[in-house]
Every structure is written in structure tokens, then in C-alpha cells.
C-alpha positions in Angstrom: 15.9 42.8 -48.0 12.7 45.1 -47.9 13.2 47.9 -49.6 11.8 50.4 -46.5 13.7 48.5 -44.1 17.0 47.4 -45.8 18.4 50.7 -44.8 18.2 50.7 -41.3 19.1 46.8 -40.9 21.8 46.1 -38.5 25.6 45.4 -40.0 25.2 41.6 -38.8 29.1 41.4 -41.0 31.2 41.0 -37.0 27.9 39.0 -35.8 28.4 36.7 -32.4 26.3 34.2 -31.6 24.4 33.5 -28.2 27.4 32.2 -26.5 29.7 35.3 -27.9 31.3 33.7 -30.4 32.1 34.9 -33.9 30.1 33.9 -36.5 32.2 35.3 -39.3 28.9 37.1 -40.3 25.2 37.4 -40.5 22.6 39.1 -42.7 21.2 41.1 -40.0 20.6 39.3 -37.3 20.3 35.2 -36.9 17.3 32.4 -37.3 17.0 30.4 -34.4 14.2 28.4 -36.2 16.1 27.2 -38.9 19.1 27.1 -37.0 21.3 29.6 -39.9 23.0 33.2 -40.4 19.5 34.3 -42.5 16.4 35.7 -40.7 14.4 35.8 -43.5 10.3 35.1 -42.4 8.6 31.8 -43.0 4.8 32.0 -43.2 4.3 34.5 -40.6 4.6 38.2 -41.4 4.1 39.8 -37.7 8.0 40.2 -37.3 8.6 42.3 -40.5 5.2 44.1 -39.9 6.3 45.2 -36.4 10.3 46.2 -38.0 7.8 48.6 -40.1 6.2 49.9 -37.5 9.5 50.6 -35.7 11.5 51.6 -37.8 10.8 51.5 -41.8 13.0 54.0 -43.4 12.2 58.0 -44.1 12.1 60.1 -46.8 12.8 56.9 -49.4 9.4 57.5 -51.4 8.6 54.0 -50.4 6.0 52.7 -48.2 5.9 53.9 -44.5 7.9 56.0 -42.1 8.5 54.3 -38.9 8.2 55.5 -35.3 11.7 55.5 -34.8 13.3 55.3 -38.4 16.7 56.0 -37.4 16.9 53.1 -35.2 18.7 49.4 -36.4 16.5 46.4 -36.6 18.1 43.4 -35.6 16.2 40.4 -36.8 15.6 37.1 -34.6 13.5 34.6 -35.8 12.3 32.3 -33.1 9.1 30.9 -34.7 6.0 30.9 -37.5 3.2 31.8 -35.3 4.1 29.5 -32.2 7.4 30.6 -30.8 10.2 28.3 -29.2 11.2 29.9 -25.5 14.3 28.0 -26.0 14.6 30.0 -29.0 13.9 33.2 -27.5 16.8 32.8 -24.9 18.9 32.1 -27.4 18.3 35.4 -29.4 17.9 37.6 -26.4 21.5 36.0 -25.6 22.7 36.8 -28.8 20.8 40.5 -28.9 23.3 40.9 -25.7 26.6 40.0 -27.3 25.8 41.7 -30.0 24.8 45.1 -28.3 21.7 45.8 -29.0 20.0 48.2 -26.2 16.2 47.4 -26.6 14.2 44.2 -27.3 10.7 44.0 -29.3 8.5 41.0 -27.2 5.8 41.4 -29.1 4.6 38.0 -28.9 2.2 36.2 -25.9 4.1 33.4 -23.7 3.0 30.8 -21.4 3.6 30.2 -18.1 6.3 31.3 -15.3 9.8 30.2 -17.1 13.2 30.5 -15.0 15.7 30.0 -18.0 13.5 33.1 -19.8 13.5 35.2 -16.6 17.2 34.9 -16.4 17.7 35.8 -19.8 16.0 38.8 -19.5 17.8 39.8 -16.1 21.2 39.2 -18.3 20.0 41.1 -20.6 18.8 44.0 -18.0 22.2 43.7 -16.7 23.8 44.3 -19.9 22.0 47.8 -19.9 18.6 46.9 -22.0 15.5 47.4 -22.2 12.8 44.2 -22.7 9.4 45.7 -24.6 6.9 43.0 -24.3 3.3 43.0 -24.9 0.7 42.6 -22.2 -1.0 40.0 -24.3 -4.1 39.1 -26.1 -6.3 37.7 -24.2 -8.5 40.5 -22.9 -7.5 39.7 -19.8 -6.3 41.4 -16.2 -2.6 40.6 -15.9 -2.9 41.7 -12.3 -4.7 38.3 -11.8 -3.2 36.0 -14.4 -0.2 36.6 -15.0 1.1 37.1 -18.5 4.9 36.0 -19.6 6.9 37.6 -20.5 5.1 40.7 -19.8 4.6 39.8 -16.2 8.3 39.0 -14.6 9.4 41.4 -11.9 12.5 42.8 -13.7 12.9 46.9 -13.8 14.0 46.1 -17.9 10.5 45.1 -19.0 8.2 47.6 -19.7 4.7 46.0 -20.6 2.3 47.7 -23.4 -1.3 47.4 -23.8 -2.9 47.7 -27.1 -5.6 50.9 -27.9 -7.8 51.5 -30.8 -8.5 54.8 -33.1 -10.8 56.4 -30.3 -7.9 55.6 -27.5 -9.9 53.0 -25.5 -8.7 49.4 -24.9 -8.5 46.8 -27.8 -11.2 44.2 -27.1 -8.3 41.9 -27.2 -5.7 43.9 -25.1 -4.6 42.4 -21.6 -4.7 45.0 -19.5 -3.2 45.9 -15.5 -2.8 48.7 -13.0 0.2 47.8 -11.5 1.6 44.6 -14.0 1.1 46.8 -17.3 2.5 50.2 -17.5 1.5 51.6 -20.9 -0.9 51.7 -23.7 -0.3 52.6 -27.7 -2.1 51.9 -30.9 -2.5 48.5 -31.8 -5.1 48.0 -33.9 -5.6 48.7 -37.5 -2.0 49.7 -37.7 -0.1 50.3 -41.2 3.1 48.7 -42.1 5.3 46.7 -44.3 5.1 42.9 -45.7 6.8 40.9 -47.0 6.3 38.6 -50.7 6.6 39.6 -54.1 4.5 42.7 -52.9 6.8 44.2 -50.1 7.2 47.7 -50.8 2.8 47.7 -50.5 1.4 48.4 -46.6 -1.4 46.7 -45.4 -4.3 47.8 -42.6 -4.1 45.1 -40.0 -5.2 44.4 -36.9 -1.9 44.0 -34.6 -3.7 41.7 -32.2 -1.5 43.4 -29.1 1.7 44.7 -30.6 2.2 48.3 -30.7 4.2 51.0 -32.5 5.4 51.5 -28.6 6.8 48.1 -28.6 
């Protein structure tokens, strides 16, 4: 219900859920924390400051214009600042059925996770594309391996983070041949949510960027 993204949220009204059945409806998109039809954010703002990023509406004298503001955002909520791989199946399953074509990862993961690789190669077989971010740690992914970033599927394209001169972020993982590109990420203006949504804010992204 933000006012410079409402217009470019997805028509959740013929939703499906993650095993493809109707849901009779959705506003937007689907929380897989909370287990309802209503995305709406917790206590963590990162996933309506990326949609901003993305795709915040033009020419609406409100806030922001996003990279891409004639895409859809789809929201998934899969977690207030630690997120639930079981969760993120499930809305990369649903993001399938529901036919969306690219998906913002813009989050770190743990360790090597079969059910979340195959997910992803469903997904990549379903025609999309799986953004995720190379990860915070300031570390080579070459040598340890970041996931989702990290899986050997042709879908995932994996983004480093860059600063205001177009170096590295301190905190951006970085990789010759695991990562394959870098965009700002740091001190990047977008929207928020609260009683002061249509304001932007100058944040440090900590890894996500307007590329993913």
C-alpha cells in the first residue's frame, strides 16, 4: 500500500499458491512468515526498500523513481531479518505458478541446501531468472561458497555491491568466476515503510543492489 509502489504491484486477485492451487486472491503476492494472503513487512524494512529500488513508480511526484518502474513487484515475505529456506522454496514455488520471470535474492544464506537448489532449477526451468546477492561478508566466494549466490545453475546471476567511487563495498563478497557483476549498493535511496512511507531514506544496502 505505498504510495510509490502501489502502482506497479502485481494483480495477486487469480493468485496460486506454491503447489498451483487457487487461492481465490492475494494482495500482491503471499506471506510465508505468517502463513496469510498479505505481505505486508514486519520489523524489517529491506524488502520494501529493495521494491523501491526496483521499481518505485515514475512521474507520480512522490518519492523515488525506480530502476525499472514499469516492472510488477510481487511480494514474498519469508522472514524479519533471519529468513526461513523452507520459506523461500515455498515463494520461489509460488513466484513460478504465478509467472513471474525474475527473482530478487537479495538476502545471504547458509550452507549447500538441495531442496533450495532444486527450487531454483524449477524455477530456471520455468524460464526465470534467480538475482541473488554475493553476500556480506567481505569475503571471496571463489573459496567459500556463498548460497544462494553460489549454486551452479545458468538462472542465477550473482551481484556484488560498489560504493560512490565504483570500488568494492568493504562488506561486498566478491569472485572471478562465482560472482558475475557489481552495482551500487551502498548509500542507496529508496522507499520505507511506517506512517512516514512516501519519505526516502540514505542507507547503507549492506549487499543488495539496484541490479538485483
Amino acid at each position: 500500500n505505498h504510495p510509490d509502489l502501489l502502482p506497479n504491484m502485481w494483480d495477486g486477485s487469480n493468485c496460486k499458491d506454491n503447489n498451483g492451487n487457487a487461492l481465490g486472491g492475494c494482495a500482491h503476492g503471499y506471506d510465508y512468515l505468517d502463513s496469510d494472503k498479505d505481505p505486508l513487512p514486519g520489523s524489517e524494512e529491506h524488502g520494501t526498500h529493495v521494491a523501491g529500488t526496483i521499481a518505485a513508480a515514475k512521474n507520480n511526484g512522490k518519492g523515488i523513481i525506480g530502476v525499472a518502474p514499469r516492472a510488477k513487484i510481487m511480494a514474498l515475505r519469508i522472514g524479519d531479518f533471519f529468513i526461513s529456506t523452507a520459506g523461500e522454496i515455498k515463494a520461489i514455488d509460488f513466484a513460478r505458478y504465478n509467472g513471474a520471470k525474475v527473482i530478487n535474492a537479495s538476502f545471504g544464506g547458509g550452507g549447500f541446501s538441495q531442496a533450495e537448489y532444486d527450487a531454483i532449477d524449477r524455477f530456471r526451468s520455468a524460464g526465470g531468472l534467480f538475482i541473488a546477492a554475493a553476500g556480506n561478508d567481505s569475503d571471496n566466494n571463489d573459496m567459500f561458497p556463498q548460497y544462494p549466490a553460489n549454486y551452479a545453475l545458468d538462472n542465477i546471476i550473482s551481484v556484488a555491491a560498489t560504493d560512490a567511487y565504483d570500488q568494492l563495498a568493504g562488506f561486498s563478497n566478491y569472485g572471478a568466476t562465482s560472482v558475475d557483476v557489481a552495482a551500487p549498493g551502498v548509500k542507496i535511496y529508496s522507499t520505507v515503510f511506517g506512517p512516514n512511507a512516501t519519505a526516502v531514506i540514505d542507507e547503507t544496502l549492506n549487499g543488495v543492489t539496484p541490479g538485483a
